[in-house]
VMD Tcl script that draws the C-alpha trace (Angstrom):
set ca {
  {82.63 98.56 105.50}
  {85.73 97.10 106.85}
  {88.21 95.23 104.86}
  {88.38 91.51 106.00}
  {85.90 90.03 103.37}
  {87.35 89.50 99.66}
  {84.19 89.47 98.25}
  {83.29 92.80 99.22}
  {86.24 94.23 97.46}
  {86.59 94.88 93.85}
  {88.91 95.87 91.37}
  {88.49 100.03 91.04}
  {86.95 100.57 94.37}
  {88.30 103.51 96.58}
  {89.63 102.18 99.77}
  {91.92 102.87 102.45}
  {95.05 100.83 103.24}
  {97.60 100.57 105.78}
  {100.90 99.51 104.59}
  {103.16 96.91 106.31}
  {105.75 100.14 107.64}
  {103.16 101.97 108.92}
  {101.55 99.20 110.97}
  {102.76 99.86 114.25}
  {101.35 103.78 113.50}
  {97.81 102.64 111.89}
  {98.54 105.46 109.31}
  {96.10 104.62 106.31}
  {96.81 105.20 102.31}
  {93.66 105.72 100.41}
  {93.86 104.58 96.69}
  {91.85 103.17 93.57}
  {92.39 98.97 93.93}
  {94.26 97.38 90.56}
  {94.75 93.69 92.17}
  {93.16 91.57 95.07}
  {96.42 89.92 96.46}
  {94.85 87.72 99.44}
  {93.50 84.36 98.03}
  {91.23 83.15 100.89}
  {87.60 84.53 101.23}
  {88.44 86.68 104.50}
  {91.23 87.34 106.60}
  {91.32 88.50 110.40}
  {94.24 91.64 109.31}
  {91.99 92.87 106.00}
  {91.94 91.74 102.68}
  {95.80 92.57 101.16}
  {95.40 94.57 97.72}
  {97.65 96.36 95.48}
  {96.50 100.05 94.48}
  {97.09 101.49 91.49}
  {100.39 102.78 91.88}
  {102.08 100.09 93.37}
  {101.46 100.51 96.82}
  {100.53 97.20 98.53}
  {98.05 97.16 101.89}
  {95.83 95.55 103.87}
  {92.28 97.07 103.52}
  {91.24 98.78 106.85}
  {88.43 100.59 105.18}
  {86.08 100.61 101.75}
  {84.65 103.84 100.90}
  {81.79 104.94 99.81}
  {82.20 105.84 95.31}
  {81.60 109.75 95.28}
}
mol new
graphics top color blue
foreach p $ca { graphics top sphere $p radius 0.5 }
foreach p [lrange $ca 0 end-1] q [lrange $ca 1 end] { graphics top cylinder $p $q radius 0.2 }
display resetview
């Protein structure tokens, strides 16, 4: 599942995020999500979350729980 659809995400969920410095690389961050930053229902870039942690993303990717 790709990231663009806030409904879809939820707090706890392992996903992967790429980080506003590594943009221009694509180089993705997987983490555990703590907050759901992005107010509107979907967004074109990915949902922006905050992973437990601290580090703040866009979601590029939601993965499967194992």
């Amino acid at each position: 599942m790709n990231g663009r659809s806030r409904a879809d995400i939820k707090p706890g969920a392992r996903v992967q995020v790429v980080q506003k410095q590594d943009q221009r690389s694509g180089r993705l961050t997987e983490g555990i999500v703590q907050d759901i930053l992005t107010k509107s229902p979907t967004h074109p870039h990915g949902i922006k979350v905050r992973l437990e942690g601290g580090i703040v993303g866009r979601v590029k990717e939601i993965l499967p729980d194992t």
